[in-house]
FIKE-646242 format. One record per residue (C-alpha): residue number from 1; residue in three letters; chain; x, y, z. Coordinates in steps of 0.05 Angstrom, whole numbers, padded with zeros to 5 digits. Last residue first. Layout:
BEGIN
{site NUM,'Ala','A',{X,Y,Z}}
...
end
This chain:
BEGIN
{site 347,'Unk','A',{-00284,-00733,-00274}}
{site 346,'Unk','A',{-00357,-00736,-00282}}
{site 345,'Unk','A',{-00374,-00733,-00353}}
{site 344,'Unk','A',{-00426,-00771,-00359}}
{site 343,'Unk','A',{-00396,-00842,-00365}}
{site 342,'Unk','A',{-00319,-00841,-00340}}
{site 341,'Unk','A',{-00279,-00782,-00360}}
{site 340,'Unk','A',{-00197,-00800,-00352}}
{site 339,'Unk','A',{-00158,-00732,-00333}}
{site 338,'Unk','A',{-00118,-00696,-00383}}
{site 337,'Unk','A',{-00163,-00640,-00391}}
{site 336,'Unk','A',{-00149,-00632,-00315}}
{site 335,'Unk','A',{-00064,-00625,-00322}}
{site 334,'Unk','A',{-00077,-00569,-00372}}
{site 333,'Unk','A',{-00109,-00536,-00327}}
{site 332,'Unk','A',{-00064,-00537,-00279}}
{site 331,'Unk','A',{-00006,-00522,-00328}}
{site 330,'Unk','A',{-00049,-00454,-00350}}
{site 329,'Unk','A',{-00045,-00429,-00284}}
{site 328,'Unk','A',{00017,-00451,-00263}}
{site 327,'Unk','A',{00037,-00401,-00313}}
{site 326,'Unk','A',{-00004,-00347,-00302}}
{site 325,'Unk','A',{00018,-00356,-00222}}
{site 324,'Unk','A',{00091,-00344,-00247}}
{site 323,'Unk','A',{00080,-00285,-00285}}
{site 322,'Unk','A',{00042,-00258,-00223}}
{site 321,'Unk','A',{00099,-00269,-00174}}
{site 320,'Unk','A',{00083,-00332,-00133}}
{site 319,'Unk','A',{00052,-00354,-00063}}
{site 318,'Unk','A',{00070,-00425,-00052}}
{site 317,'Unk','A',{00018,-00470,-00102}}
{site 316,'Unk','A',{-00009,-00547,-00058}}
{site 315,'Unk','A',{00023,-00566,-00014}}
{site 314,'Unk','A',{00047,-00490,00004}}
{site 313,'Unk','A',{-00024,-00473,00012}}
{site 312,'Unk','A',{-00094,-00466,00001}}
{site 311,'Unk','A',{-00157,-00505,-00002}}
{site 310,'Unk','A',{-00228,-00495,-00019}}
{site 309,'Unk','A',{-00305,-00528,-00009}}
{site 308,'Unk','A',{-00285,-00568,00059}}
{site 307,'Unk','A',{-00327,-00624,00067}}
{site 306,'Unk','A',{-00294,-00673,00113}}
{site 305,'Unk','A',{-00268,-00708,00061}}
{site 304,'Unk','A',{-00239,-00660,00021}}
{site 303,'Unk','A',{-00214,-00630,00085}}
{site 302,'Unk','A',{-00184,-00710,00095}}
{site 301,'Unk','A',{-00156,-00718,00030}}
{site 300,'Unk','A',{-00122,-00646,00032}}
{site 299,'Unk','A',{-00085,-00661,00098}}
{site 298,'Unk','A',{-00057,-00721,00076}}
{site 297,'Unk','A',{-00032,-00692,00020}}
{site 296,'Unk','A',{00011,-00652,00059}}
{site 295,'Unk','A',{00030,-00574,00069}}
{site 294,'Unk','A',{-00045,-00538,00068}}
{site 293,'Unk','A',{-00036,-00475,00097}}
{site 292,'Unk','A',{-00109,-00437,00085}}
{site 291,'Unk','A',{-00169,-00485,00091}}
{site 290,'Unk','A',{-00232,-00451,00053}}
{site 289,'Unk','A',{-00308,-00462,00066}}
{site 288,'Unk','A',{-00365,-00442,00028}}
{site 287,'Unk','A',{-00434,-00405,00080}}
{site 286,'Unk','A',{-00497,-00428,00089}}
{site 285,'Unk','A',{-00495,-00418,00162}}
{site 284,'Unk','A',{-00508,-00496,00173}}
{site 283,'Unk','A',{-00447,-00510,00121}}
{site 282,'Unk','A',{-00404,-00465,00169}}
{site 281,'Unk','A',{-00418,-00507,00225}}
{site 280,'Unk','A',{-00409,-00567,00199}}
{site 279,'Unk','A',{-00345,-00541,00173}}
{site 278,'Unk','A',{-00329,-00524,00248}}
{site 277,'Unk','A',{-00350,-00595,00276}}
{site 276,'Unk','A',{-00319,-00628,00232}}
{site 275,'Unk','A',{-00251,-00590,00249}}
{site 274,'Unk','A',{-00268,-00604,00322}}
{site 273,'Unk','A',{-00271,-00681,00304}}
{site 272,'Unk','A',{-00207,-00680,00269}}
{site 271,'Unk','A',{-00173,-00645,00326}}
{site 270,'Unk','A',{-00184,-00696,00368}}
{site 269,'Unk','A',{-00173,-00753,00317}}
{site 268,'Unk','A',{-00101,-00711,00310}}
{site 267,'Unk','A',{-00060,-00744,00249}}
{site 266,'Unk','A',{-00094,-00724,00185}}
{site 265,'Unk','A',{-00109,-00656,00227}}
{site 264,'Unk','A',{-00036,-00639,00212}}
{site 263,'Unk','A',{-00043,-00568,00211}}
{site 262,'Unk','A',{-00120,-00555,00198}}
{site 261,'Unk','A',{-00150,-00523,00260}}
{site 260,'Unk','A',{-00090,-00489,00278}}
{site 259,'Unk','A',{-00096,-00454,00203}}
{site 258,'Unk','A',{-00162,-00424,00224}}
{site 257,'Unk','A',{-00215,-00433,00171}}
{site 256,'Unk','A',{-00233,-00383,00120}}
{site 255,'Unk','A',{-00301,-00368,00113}}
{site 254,'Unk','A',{-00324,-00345,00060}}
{site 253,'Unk','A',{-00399,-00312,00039}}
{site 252,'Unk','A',{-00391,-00268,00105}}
{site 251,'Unk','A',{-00462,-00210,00107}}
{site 250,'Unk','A',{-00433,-00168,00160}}
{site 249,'Unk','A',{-00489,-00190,00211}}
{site 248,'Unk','A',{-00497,-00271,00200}}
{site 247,'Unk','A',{-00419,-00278,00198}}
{site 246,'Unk','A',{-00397,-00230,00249}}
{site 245,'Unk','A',{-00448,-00269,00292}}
{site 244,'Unk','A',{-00422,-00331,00279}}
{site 243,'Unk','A',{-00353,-00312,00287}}
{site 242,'Unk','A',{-00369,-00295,00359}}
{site 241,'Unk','A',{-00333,-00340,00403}}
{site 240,'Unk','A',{-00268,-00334,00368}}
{site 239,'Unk','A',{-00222,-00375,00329}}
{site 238,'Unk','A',{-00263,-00424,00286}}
{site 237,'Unk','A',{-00267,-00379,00233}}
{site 236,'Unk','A',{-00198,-00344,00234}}
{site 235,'Unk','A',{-00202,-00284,00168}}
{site 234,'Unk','A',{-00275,-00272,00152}}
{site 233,'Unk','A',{-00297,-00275,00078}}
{site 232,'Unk','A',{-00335,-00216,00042}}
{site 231,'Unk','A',{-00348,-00214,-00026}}
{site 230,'Unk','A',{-00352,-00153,-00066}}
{site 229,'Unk','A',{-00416,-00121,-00109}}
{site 228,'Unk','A',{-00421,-00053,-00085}}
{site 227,'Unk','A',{-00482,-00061,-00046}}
{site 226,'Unk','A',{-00437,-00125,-00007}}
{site 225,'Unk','A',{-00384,-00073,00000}}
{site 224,'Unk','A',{-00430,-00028,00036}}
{site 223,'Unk','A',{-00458,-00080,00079}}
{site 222,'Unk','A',{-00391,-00103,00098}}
{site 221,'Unk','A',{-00386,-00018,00117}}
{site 220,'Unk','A',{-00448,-00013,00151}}
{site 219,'Unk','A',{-00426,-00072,00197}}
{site 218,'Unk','A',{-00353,-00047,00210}}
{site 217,'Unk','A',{-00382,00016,00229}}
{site 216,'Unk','A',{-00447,-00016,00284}}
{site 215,'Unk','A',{-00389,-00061,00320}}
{site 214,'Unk','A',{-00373,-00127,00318}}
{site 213,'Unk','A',{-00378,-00167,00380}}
{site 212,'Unk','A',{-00310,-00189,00396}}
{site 211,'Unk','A',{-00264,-00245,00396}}
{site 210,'Unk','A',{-00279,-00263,00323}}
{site 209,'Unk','A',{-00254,-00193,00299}}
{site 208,'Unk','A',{-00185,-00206,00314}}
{site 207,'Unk','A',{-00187,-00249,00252}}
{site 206,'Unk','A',{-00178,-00189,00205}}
{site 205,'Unk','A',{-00243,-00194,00152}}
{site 204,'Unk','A',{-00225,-00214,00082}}
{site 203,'Unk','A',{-00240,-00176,00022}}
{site 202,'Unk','A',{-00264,-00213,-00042}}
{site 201,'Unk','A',{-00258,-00190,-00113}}
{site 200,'Unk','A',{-00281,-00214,-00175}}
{site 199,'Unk','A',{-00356,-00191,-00171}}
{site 198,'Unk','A',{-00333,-00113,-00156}}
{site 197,'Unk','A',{-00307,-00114,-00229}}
{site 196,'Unk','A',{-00237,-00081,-00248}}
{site 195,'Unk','A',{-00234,-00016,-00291}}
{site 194,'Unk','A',{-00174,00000,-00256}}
{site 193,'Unk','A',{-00207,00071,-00246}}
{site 192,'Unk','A',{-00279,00038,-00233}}
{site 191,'Unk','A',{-00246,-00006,-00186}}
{site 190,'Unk','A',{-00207,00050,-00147}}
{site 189,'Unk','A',{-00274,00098,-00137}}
{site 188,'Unk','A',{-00309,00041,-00113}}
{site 187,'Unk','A',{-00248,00018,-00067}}
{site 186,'Unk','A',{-00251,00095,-00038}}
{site 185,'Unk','A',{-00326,00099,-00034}}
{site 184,'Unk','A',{-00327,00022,00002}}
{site 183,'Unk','A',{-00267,00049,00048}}
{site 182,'Unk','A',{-00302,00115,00072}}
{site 181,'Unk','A',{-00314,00088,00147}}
{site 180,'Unk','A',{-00241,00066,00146}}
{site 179,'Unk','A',{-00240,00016,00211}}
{site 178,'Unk','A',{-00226,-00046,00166}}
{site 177,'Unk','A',{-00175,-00010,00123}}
{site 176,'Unk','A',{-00134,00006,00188}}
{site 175,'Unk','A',{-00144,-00058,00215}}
{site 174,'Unk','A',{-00118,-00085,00153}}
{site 173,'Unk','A',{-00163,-00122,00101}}
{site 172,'Unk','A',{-00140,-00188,00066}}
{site 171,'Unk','A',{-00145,-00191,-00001}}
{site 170,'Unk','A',{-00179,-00257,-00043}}
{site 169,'Unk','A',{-00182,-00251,-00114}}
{site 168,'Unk','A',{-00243,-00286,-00146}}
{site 167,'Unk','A',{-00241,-00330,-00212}}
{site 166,'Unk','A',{-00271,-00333,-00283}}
{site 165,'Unk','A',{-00239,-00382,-00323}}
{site 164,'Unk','A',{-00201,-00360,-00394}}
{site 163,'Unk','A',{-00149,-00332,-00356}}
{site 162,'Unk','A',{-00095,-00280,-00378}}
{site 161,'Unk','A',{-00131,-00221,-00369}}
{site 160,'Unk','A',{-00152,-00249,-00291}}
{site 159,'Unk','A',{-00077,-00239,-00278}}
{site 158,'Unk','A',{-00065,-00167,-00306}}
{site 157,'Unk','A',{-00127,-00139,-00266}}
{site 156,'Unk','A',{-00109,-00182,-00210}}
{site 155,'Unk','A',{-00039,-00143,-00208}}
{site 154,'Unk','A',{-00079,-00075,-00207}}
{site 153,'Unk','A',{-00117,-00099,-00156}}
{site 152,'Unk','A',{-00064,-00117,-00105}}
{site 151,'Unk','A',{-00034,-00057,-00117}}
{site 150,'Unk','A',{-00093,-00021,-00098}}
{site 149,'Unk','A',{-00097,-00053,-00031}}
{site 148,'Unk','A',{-00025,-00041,-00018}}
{site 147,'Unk','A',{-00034,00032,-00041}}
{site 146,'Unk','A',{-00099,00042,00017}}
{site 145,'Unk','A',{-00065,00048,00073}}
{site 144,'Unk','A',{-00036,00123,00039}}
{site 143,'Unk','A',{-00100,00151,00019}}
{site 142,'Unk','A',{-00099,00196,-00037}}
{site 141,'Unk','A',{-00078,00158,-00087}}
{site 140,'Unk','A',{-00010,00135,-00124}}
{site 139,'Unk','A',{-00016,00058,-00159}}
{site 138,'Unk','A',{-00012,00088,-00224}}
{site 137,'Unk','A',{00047,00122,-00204}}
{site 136,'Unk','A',{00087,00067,-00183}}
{site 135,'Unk','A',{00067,00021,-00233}}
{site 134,'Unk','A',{00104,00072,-00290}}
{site 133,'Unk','A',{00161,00074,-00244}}
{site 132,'Unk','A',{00165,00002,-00250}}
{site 131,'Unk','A',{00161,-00052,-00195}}
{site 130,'Unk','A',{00210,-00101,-00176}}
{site 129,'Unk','A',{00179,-00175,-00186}}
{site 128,'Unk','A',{00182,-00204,-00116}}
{site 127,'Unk','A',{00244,-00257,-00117}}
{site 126,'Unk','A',{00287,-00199,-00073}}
{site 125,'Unk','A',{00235,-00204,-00012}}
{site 124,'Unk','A',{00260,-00283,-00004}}
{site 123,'Unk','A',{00205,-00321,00021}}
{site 122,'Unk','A',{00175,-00327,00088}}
{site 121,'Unk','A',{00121,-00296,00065}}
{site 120,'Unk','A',{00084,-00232,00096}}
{site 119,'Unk','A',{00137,-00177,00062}}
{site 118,'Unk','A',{00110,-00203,-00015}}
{site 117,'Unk','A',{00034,-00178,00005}}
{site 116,'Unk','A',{-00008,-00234,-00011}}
{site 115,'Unk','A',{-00064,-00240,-00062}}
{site 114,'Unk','A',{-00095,-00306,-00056}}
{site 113,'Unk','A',{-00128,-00333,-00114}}
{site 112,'Unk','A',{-00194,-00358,-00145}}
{site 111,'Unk','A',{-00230,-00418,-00164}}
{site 110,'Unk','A',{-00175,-00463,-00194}}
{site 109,'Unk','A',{-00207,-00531,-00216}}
{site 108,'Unk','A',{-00200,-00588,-00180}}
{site 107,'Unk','A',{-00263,-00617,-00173}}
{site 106,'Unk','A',{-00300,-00616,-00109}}
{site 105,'Unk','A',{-00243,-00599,-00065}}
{site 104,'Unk','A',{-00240,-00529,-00106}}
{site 103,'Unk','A',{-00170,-00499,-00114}}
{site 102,'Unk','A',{-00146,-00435,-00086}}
{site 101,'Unk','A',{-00077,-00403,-00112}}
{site 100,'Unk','A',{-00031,-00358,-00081}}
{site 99,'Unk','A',{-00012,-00297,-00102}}
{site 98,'Unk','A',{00038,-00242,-00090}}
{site 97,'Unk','A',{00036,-00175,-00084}}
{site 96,'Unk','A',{00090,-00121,-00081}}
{site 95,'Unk','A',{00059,-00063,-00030}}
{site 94,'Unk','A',{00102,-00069,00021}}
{site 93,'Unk','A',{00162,-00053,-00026}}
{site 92,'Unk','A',{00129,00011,-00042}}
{site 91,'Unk','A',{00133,00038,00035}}
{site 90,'Unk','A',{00069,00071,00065}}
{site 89,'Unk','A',{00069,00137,00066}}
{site 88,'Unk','A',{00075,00162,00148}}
{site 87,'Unk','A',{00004,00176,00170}}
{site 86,'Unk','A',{00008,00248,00188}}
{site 85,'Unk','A',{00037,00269,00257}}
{site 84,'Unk','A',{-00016,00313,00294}}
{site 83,'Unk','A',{-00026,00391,00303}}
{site 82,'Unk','A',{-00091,00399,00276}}
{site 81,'Unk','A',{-00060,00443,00229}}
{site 80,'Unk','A',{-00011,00388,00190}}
{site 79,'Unk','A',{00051,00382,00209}}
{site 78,'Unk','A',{00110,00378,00154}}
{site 77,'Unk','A',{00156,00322,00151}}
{site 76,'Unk','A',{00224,00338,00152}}
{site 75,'Unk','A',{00271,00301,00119}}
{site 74,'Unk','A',{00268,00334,00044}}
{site 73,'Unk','A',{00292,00394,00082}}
{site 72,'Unk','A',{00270,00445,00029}}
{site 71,'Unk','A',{00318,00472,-00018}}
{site 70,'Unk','A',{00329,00555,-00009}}
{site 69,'Unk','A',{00296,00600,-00052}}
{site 68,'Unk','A',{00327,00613,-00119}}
{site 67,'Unk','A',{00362,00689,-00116}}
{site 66,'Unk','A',{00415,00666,-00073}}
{site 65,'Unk','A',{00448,00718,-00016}}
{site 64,'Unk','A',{00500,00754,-00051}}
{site 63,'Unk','A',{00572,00739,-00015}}
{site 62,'Unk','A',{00625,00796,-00012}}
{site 61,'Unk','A',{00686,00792,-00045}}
{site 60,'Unk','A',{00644,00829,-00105}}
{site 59,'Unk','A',{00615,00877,-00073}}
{site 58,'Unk','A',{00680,00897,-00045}}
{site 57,'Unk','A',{00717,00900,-00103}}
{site 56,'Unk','A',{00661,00945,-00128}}
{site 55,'Unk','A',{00669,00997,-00064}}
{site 54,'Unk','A',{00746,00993,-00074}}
{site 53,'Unk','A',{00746,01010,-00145}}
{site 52,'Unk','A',{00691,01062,-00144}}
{site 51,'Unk','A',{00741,01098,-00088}}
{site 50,'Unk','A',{00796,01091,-00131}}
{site 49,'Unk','A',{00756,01122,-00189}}
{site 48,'Unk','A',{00731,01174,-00143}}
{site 47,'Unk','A',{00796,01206,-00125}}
{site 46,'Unk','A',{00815,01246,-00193}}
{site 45,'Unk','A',{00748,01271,-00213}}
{site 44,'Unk','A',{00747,01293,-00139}}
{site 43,'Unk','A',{00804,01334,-00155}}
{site 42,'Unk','A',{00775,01365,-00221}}
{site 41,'Unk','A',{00711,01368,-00184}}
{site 40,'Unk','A',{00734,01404,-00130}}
{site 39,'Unk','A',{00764,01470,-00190}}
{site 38,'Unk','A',{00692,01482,-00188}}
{site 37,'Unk','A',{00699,01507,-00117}}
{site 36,'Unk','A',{00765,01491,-00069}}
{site 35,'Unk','A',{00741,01489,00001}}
{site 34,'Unk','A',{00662,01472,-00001}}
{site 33,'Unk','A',{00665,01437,-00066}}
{site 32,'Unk','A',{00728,01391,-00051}}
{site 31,'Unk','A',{00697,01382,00017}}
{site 30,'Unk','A',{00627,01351,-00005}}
{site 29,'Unk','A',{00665,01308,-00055}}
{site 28,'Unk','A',{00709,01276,-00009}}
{site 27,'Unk','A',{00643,01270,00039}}
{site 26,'Unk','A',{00605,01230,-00012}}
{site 25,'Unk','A',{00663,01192,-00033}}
{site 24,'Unk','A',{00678,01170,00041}}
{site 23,'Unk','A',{00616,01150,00062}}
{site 22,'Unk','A',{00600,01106,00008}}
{site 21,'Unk','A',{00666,01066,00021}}
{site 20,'Unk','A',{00648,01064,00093}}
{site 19,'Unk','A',{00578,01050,00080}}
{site 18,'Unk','A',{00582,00982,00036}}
{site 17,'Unk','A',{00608,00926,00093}}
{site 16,'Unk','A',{00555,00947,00135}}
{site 15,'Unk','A',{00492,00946,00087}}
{site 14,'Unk','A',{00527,00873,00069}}
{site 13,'Unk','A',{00523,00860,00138}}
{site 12,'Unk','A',{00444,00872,00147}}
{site 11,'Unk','A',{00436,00828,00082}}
{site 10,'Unk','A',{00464,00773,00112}}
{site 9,'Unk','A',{00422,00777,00175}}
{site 8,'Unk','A',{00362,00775,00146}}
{site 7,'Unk','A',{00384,00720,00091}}
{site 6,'Unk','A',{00388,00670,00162}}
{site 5,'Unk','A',{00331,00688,00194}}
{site 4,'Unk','A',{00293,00640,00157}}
{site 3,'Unk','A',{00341,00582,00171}}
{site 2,'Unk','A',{00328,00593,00245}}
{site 1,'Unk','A',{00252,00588,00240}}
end
C-alpha cells in the first residue's frame, strides 16, 4: 500500500510548487486594471513574460510522475483470496529426467525404463541435458506438481520414437500427485496433448503406502488410471505389512521390490530366504516382479534364479540422458542378435 500512495503525494506538491507563480500573475494583472485602466495591460504586457518564465522553469525542474505504471515487484508473490500461500512453481531443473533401463531375467531383452528425476541421482546435476526454451513451454500447465510428471512424458515420447520394441516407462508418483483426486483427468488431458498412449506408461505407488491401509481416494484414483489404460506398480513391496492389500485393492500389475531386500542377497542365506519368500509372494498375487539397485552380477544370477521377472540398476544401465539411453538401446540389442540359437530358437 505504501508504493500506492506514493504518486498521491507527488502530485499534491507539484499543486504547491505551481500557486505562487500563479498567484502572482493573476493578482499583477488584477491591480494594473483596478489602478491604472487599459493603460494595465500595457504594464502587465510587460511583467507576464517573466512571470511565464518562472512558472515554466519550474515545471520543468520539477519531477512528472511516470505515465507507464510502475513495475511490479517480481519478488512478491501475490495471495490468493482464501488467504493461503500458493504452491511455490516447481523449479525446471527438477524436472530434467533421466532413465534407467529394465531388462527381463527371462531373456534379456529391454522391457521398459525408469524415468528418474536428474536431482535424485548421485550424479552430477550439470551431465542432465539442459533444456530448451521451446521444452520449457511445452512442458507449462496448470498444475505446478504436475511439470515433473509431464516432463517425464515428453522425454518418453522422444525415447519410445526411436525403438523398434514396445516398452513401458516407469514414473514414480509424489505424495502430492498420489493425493491429487483430479490426477487421472489431468494425466488424461496430458497424454492426449503429447499424443502418448496410456499402455506405455506405468505410475508407481510411494512406498510409505505399505505401512498403512490405503484409503477410499487413493483407491478410486489407481482405479481411475487402470480405466485409463496405465499400469500401476507399488514402490517398497516387501516393506510394509499391508502391501498386499494395496496390491489386491488399487489394482498393482508391478511390484517393485525393496532395495534392502536385494543388496547383496548373493551373500546373506538369511536374507536370501526372505527374498524367496517375497517373490513367492508376489507370484501367488499374480503380479511381475522388479529388483531396483542391482550393482553385481552376483546379485542378478540369484534374482534370476529366484524368479524375479525384471532388474534395474547401476550393474546393469546408471540412469542416462535420453540420447544416451537410445544408444545403449540399440547396443543391447545388438549384443542379443549376436547370441548363439540352439534348436528352436531358444537363446
Amino acid at each position: 500500500m505504501q508504493h500506492d500512495l506514493k504518486p498521491n503525494l507527488s502530485r499534491r506538491s507539484t499543486t504547491r510548487r505551481h500557486l505562487p507563480a500563479g498567484l502572482v500573475l493573476l493578482l499583477g494583472f488584477a491591480l494594473s486594471v483596478f489602478w491604472f485602466g487599459w493603460q494595465g495591460l500595457i504594464i502587465i504586457g510587460f511583467v507576464a513574460p517573466p512571470l511565464l518564465y518562472l512558472a515554466s522553469d519550474s515545471w520543468r525542474s520539477t519531477p512528472s510522475e511516470p505515465t507507464h505504471p510502475r513495475p511490479l515487484d517480481r519478488t512478491a508473490t501475490a495471495r490468493p483470496s482464501g488467504g493461503t500461500d500458493p504452491t511455490p512453481r516447481e523449479p525446471m531443473q527438477h524436472a530434467r529426467t533421466l532413465f534407467q533401463p529394465q531388462i527381463s531375467t527371462h531373456s534379456g531383452m529391454i522391457t521398459g525404463f525408469s524415468a528418474v528425476p536428474a536431482c535424485h541421482t548421485s550424479m552430477n546435476t550439470d551431465m542432465a541435458a539442459p533444456i530448451s526454451t521451446s521444452e520449457i513451454a511445452e512442458d507449462e500447465t496448470l498444475f505446478s506438481h504436475f511439470s515433473s510428471l509431464t516432463h517425464a512424458l515428453h522425454r518418453a515420447k522422444t525415447l519410445q520414437r526411436t525403438s523398434h520394441v514396445p516398452f513401458i516407462i516407469t514414473c514414480s508418483l509424489s505424495t502430492e500427485q498420489v493425493d491429487d483426486v483430479q490426477l487421472a483427468a489431468k494425466l488424461e488431458w496430458e497424454l492426449d496433448r503429447l499424443d502418448v498412449k496410456p499402455g506405455t506408461l506405468r505410475l508407481a505407488l510411494p512406498q510409505h503406502l505399505c505401512q498403512h491401509t490405503p484409503p477410499h481416494p487413493i483407491i478410486s484414483t489407481c482405479h481411475d488410471l487402470h480405466t485409463l489404460g496405465c499400469g500401476i506398480a507399488l514402490n517398497g513391496f516387501g516393506s510394509g505389512p499391508h502391501c498386499v492389500e494395496i496390491i489386491q485393492k488399487c489394482g498393482v500389475d508391478l511390484a517393485i521390490i525393496e532395495p534392502s531386500l536385494t543388496n547383496d542377497v548373493d551373500k546373506h542365506p538369511n536374507r536370501r530366504r526372505i527374498l524367496s519368500a517375497v517373490v513367492a509372494m508376489a507370484q501367488d498375487l499374480g503380479v511381475e516382479t522388479l529388483a531396483c539397485d542391482i550393482r553385481t552380477a552376483g546379485e542378478h544370477s540369484l534374482l534370476s534364479q529366484l524368479g524375479c521377472d525384471h532388474v534395474q540398476g547401476d550393474g546393469i544401465a546408471p540412469p542416462m540422458q535420453i540420447h544416451e539411453a537410445t544408444t545403449w538401446m540399440h547396443t543391447h540389442s545388438q549384443k542379443l542378435t549376436r547370441l548363439p540359437s540352439v534348436v528352436g530358437g531358444i537363446r
